[in-house]
N, C-alpha and C positions, 0 to 999 in steps of 0.2 A: 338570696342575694348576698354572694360574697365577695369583700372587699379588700383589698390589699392593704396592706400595713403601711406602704407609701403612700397611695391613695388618701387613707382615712386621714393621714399628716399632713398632705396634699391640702385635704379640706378644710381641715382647723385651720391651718395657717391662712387659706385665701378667706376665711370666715372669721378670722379674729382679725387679720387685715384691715379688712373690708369696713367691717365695724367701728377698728381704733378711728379709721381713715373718716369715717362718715363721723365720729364724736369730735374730730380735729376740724371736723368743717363747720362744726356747729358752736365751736368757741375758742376758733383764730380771731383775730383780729381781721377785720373788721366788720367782721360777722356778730350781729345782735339776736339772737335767736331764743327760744323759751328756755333754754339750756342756761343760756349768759346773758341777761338780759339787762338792759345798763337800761337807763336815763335817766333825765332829772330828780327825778324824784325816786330815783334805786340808780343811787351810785355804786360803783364797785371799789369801796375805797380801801378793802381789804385784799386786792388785786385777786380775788376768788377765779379760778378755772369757771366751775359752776356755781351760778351766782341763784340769790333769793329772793331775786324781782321779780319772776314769775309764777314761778313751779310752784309752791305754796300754795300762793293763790290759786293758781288752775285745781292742785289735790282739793281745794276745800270750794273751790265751785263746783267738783263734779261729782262734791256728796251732798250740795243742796239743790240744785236746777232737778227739776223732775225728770226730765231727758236721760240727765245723766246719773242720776242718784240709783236707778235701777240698772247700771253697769256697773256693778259690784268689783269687778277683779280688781283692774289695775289699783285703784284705790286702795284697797285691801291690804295686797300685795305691797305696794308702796308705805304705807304706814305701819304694816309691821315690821317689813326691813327696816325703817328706821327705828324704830323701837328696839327690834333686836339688836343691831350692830352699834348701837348709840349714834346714828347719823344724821345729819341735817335731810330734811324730805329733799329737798332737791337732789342728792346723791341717792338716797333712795329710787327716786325715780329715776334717774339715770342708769342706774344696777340693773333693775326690774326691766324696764323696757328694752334695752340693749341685750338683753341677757335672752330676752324674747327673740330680738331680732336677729342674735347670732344664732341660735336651735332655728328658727324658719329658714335660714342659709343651709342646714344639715340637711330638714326637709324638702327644702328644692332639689336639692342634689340628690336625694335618695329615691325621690319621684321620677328624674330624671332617668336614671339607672333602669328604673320600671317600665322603663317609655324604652328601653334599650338605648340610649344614648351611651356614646362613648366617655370615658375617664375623661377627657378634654373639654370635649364640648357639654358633659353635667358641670363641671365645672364654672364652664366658661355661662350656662343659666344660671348660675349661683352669682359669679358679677353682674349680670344682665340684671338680675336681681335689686343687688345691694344701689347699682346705680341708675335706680330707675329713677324719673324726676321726684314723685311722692314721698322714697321712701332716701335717697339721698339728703334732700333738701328738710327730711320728715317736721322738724322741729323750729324752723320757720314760721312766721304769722305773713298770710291766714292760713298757712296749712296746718299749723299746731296740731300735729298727731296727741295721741292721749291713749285709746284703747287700745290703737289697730294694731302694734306688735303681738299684744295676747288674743288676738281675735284672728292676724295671720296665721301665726302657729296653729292656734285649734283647728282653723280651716285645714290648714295643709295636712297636719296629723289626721284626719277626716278623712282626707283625700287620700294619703296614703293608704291607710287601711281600707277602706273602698277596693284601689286597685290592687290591694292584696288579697280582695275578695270577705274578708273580715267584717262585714255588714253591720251588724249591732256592736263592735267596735267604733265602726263609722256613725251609728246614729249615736250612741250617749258622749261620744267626741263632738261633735256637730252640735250637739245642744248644750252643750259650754261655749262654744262658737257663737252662738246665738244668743246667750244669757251675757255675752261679753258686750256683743252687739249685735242686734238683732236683725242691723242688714244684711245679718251674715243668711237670713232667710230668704234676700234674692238668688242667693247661688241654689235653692232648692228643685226650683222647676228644669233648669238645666239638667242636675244635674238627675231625676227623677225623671226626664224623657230620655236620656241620652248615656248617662254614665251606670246605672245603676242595672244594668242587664234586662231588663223589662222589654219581653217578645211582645210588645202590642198587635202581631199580627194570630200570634196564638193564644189566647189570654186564654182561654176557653177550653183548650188541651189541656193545662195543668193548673187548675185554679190555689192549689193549695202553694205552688210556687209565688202566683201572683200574690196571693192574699199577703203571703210570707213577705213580698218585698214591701207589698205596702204599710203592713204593720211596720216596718224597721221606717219607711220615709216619713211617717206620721210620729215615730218618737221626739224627732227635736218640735216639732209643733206642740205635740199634748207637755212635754215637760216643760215647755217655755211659757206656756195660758199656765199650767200649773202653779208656775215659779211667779208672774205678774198676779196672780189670784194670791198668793201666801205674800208677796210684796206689798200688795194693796189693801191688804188684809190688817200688815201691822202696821201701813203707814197712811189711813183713812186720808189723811189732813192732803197727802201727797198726788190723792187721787182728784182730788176738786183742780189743783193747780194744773193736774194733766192735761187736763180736759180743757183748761183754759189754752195752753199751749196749743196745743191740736186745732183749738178752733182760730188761731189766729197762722195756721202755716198757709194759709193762701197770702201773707205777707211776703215769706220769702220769695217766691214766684213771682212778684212784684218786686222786690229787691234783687233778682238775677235777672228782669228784664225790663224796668220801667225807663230806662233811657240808655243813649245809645254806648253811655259810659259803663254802664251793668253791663249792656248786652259784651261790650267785649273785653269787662273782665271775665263775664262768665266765659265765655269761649276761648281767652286765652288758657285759662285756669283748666278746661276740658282739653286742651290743644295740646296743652304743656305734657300732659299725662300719656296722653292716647297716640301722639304723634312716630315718632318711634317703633313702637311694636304694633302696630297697624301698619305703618311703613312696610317690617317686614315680612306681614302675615301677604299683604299685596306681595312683596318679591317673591314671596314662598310659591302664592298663588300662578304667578306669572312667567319667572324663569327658574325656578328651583322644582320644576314637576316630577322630577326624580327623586326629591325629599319626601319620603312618605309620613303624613303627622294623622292620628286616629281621627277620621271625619267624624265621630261620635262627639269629639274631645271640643273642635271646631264648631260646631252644630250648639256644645250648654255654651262654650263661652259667646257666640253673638246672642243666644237668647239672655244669656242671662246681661251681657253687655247693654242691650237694648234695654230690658226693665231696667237696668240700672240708672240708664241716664236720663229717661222718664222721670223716674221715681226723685232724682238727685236734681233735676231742672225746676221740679213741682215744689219740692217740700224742705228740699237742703240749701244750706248755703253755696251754690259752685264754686266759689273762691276759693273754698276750704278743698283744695286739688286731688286732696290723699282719698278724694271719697268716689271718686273716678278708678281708682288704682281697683279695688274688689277685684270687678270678672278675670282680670289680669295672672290672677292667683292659680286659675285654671293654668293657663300656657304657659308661665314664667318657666316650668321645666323643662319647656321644649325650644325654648329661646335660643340658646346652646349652638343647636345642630343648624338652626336660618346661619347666626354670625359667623359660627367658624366651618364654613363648607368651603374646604381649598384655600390653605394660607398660601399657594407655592407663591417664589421668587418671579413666576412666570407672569401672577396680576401685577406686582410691582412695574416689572418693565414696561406691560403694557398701560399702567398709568402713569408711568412715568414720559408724557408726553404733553407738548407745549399748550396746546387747544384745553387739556383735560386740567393741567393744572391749572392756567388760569381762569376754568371754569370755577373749579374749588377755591382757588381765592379770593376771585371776584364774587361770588356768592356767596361766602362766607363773611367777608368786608363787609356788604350788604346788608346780611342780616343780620349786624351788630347793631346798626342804625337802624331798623326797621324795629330790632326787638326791644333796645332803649324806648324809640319814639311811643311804641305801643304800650309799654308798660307804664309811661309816663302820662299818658293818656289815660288809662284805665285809672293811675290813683295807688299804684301800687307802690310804695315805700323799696327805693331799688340799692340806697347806698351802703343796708347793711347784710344784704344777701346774695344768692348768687344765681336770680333768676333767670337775666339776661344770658351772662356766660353760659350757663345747661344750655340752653336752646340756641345759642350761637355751635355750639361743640354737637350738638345733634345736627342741626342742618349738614355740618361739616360729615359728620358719619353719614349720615343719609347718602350724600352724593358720592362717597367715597364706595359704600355697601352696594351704591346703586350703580355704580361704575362691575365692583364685584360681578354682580351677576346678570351685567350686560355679556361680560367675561367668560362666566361660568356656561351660560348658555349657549357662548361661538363653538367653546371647546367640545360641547356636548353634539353640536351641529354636527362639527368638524369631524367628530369620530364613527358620527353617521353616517359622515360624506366625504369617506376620502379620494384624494386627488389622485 
């Protein structure tokens, strides 16, 4: 895969962009986020960018909660940059996870490339990307990201090398993945019926090929029991409290659906995430049949989409929205080629018409009040975020994308059937 020298400039720039742009939404004013977290009691009276009302606290919660005390990296990672650089943790973690989230921008775009997409629209998966609700918003409570940049990345480096054919690359990647966080082990069944070359119809012809894949799918499994066996090993005391945890996750389950105020924060918080790129996987499906996307690809992300929100409705907090984002990591490359199919000046005119516009602004009006009223209902803290606005500006995309390729499919008609 070779790359142009504009191109690769191309990319930094819309990937360091992308990035400053997403650290400036998380400590504008008046945005209170884990980045700059103000209140009474952690004032900002040294007018700090990144403040030490929270970040602190989160590094040193998530090396005593048993949960999280077995996610090594970030932590790691974070504490020695501050050490090294003589830094406050809170800019440490800012470094560290940012620094993550820019290289997973790299790896979109490079996955993209592999999927054949053109310079424009890998690109244009790499914003699709940065501005997804989970990973925009990341640093907001209750989505409070923490792992998922270094557990993005591994995924994707994984993924890459997979479709570069690179197999045991792909497994000892994949179980860092997994050792970062370990629900990085819903993406396995996907991607072990569907991505990973496995002729189930001929297993039988060539067993030593099969045998071979399955050793390589079975690496992040045995390293990860491995790595939990030498963790529980040295930290005896950590294993009694696991156990304690575990047996009380039938709470959360009751906490994302014991009244009718869970049930739709959980659902907004599923809504927020999935709305959007399910959106367009429907247009893809419906008028874009001329888009060719690997039905293998289509095939791990609803499998693995589904375990995912089982797994996340059962045993996870759903408020916490960034834990929806996962299967997402599959398609985010091919996001690209649904948005930008046909920019001409020819949809413009054709929206540009009285019915259509005040379709979109009356329904956009709309759901400013609707997404206020809901969020206000569920409990969610709305004046120092920017929940509402994403999902008022999504519906607005929606009907505008949805307009697109009412569009795209007259033209496609029309060149079947000419007059």
């Amino acid at each position: 895969m070779k790359l142009k020298i504009n191109h690769i400039f191309h990319l930094l720039l819309v990937c360091l962009l992308s990035v400053l742009f997403n650290l400036y939404v998380h400590v504008a004013e008046p945005a209170n986020s884990m980045v700059n977290y103000v209140n009474k009691n952690h004032p900002n009276t040294e007018n700090l960018i990144v403040t030490d009302g929270f970040l602190p606290w989160a590094v040193d919660y998530h090396q005593t909660l048993p949960d999280f005390k077995k996610r090594p990296f970030t932590s790691f990672l974070v504490e020695n940059v501050a050490v090294f650089f003589s830094v406050r943790i809170s800019i440490a973690f800012v470094w560290v996870n940012y620094f993550f989230l820019f290289c997973s921008g790299f790896l979109i775009y490079f996955l993209a490339k592999l999927y054949l997409l053109s310079h424009p629209k890998a690109l244009g998966s790499v914003i699709f990307f940065y501005f997804s609700f989970s990973i925009l918003l990341a640093y907001f409570i209750p989505i409070a990201t923490y792992d998922e940049p270094i557990q993005y990345f591994l995924i994707l480096l994984s993924l890459f090398f997979l479709k570069k054919g690179y197999k045991l690359l792909f497994a000892i990647i994949f179980s860092f993945a997994v050792i970062s966080r370990e629900s990085s082990l819903i993406l396995l069944p996907g991607i072990a019926l569907f991505l990973f070359g496995i002729d189930f119809k001929n297993i039988l012809k060539d067993k030593k090929v099969f045998l071979k894949n399955v050793l390589m799918l079975s690496i992040p499994v045995v390293i990860y029991l491995a790595y939990l066996y030498f963790f529980y090993d040295n930290n005896p005391e950590i294993l009694k409290e696991t156990k304690e945890v575990l047996a009380k996750k039938y709470q959360i389950y009751q906490r994302n659906f014991r009244n009718l105020k869970e049930v739709s924060r959980t659902l907004l918080s599923f809504y927020s995430v999935i709305i959007f790129p399910i959106f367009l996987l429907f247009l893809n499906s419906k008028y874009y049949q001329f888009i060719k996307i690997d039905n293998r690809l289509l095939k791990a992300f609803w499998l693995t989409f589904l375990l995912n929100s089982i797994v996340i409705f059962i045993t996870v907090y759903a408020e916490e929205s960034r834990v929806f984002t996962l299967p997402f990591l599959l398609l985010f490359p091919i996001f690209g080629e649904i948005l930008l199919k046909s920019n001409s000046l020819k949809f413009f005119y054709y929206l540009l018409d009285f019915k259509k516009v005040g379709l979109v602004v009356l329904t956009t009006l709309l759901s400013w009040f609707v997404f206020n009223y809901l969020y206000a209902f569920t409990g969610f803290e709305m004046k120092d975020n920017y929940y509402v606005e994403y999902n008022v500006v999504i519906i607005f995309l929606m009907i505008v994308v949805g307009y697109k390729a009412k569009f795209l499919k007259s033209l496609t008609q029309n060149s079947f059937n000419p007059r």
